[in-house]
TORMARVO-752593 format. One record per residue: x, y, z of N, C-alpha, C in turn. Coordinates in steps of 0.1 Angstrom, whole numbers, plus 5000, padded with zeros to 4 digits. Layout:
# TORMARVO-752593
NODE:n.x:n.y:n.z:ca.x:ca.y:ca.z:c.x:c.y:c.z
NODE:X:Y:Z:X:Y:Z:X:Y:Z
...
# end
This chain:
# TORMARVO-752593
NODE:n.x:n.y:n.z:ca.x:ca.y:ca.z:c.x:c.y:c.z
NODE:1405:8606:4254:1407:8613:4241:1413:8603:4231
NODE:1424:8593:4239:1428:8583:4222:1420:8574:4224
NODE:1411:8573:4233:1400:8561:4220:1392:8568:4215
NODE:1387:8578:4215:1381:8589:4204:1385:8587:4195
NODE:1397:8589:4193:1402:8589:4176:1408:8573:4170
NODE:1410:8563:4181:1409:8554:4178:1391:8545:4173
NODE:1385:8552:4181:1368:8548:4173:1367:8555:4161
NODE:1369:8567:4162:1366:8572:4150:1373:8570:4132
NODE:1384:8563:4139:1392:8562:4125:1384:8545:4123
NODE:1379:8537:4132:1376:8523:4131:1363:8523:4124
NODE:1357:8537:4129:1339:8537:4120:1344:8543:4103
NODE:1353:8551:4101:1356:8554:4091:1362:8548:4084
NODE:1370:8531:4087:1378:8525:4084:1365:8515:4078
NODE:1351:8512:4089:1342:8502:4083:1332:8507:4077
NODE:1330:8524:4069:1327:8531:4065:1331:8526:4049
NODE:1342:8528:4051:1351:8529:4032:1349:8511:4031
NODE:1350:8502:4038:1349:8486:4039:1334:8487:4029
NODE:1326:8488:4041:1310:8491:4034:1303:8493:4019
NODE:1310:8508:4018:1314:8513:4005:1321:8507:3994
NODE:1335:8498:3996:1335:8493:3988:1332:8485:3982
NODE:1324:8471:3995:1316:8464:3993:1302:8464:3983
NODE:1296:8477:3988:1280:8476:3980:1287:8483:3965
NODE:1301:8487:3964:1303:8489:3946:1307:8474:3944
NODE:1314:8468:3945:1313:8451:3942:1302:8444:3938
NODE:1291:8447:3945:1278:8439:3945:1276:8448:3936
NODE:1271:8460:3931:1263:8465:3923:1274:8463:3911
NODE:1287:8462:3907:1297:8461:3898:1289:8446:3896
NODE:1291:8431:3903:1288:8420:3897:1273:8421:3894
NODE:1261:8429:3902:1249:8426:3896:1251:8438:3882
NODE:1256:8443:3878:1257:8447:3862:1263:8438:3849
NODE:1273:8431:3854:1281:8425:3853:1272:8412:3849
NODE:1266:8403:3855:1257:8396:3856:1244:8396:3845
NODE:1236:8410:3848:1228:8415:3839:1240:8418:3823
NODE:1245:8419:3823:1255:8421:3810:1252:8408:3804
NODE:1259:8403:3814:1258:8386:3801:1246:8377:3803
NODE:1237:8384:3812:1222:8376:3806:1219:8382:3799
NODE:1224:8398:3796:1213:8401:3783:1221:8396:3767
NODE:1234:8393:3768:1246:8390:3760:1239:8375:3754
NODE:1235:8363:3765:1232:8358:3762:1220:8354:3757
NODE:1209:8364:3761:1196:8360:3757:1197:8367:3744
NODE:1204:8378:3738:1204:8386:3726:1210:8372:3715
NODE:1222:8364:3721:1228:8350:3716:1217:8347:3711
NODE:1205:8341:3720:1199:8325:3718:1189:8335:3707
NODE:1186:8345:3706:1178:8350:3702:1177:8353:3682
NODE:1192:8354:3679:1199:8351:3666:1196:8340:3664
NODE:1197:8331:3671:1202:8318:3666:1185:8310:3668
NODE:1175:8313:3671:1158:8309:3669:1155:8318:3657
NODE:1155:8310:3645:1150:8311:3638:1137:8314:3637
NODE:1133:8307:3642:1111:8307:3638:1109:8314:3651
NODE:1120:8320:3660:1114:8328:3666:1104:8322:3681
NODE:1101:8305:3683:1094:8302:3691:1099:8305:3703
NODE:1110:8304:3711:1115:8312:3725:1125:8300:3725
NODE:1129:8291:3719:1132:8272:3720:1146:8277:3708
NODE:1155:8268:3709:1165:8266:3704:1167:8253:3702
NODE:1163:8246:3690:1162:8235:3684:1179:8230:3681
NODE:1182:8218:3676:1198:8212:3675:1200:8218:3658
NODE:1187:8216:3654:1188:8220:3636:1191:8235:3636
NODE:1185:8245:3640:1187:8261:3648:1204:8262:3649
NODE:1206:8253:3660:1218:8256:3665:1229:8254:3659
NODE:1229:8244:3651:1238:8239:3640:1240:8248:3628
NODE:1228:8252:3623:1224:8260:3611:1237:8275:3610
NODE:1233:8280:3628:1238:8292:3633:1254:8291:3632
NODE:1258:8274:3640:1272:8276:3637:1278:8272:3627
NODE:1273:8267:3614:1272:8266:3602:1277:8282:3599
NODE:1270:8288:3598:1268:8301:3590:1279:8305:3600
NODE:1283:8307:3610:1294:8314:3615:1308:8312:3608
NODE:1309:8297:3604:1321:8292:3603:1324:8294:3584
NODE:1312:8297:3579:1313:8294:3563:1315:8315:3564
NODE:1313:8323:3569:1317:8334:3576:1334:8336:3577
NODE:1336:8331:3583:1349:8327:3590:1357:8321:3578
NODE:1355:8312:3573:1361:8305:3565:1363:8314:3547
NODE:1371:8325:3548:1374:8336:3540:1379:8332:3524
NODE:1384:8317:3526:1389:8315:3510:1381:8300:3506
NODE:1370:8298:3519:1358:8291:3513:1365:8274:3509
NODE:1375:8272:3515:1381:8255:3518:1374:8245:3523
NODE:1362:8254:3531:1356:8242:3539:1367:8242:3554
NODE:1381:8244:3555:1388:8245:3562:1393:8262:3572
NODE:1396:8259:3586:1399:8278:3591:1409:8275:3594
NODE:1418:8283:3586:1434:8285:3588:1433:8295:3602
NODE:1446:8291:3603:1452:8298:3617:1449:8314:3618
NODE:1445:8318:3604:1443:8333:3606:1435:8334:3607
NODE:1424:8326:3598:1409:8331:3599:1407:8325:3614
NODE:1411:8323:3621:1406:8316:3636:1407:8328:3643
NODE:1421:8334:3641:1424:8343:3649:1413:8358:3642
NODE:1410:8359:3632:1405:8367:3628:1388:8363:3636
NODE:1387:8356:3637:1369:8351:3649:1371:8357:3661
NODE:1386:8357:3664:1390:8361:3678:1385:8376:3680
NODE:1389:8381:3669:1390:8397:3668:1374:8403:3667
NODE:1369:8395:3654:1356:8401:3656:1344:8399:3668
NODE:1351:8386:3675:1341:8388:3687:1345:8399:3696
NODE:1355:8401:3695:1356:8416:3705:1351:8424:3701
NODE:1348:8429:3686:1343:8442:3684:1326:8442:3682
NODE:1320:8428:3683:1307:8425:3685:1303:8424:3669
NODE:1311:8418:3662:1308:8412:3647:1296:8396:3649
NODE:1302:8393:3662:1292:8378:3660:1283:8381:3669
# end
């Protein structure tokens, strides 16, 4: 009888193992799929003419316009605020 309940708590012990495992894998394959689509939504702003290709002129252009964006009293220069203000809007999904 106690290895009965010593089996049974070891299948139920590699039971919840199991379980928490395949939430991990399906947590990082979301996780995963998040920031390829994060990223292909990125490269996708930033192709102008649209051909599937991200050119250096493209890419410059994009971080150009981000930083003249950013750059709030138009110096040419980003104070410590406006830096920290890039910080903020990338969290709320401004860029």
């Amino acid at each position: 009888l106690g290895d009965l309940k010593v089996s049974s708590h070891n299948t139920t012990h590699r039971m919840f193992l199991a379980a928490a495992l395949a939430a991990a894998l399906v947590s990082a394959s979301f996780a995963h799929a998040q920031t390829t689509k994060q990223s292909q939504d990125m490269m996708n702003k930033m192709d102008a003419n649209k051909d599937g290709q991200l050119s250096k002129d493209e890419y410059m252009k994009y971080q150009e316009k981000r930083f003249d964006a950013m750059d709030k009293d138009k110096n040419k220069m980003l104070s410590q605020d406006e830096w920290l203000q890039r910080q903020l809007s990338e969290t709320d999904g401004s860029f």
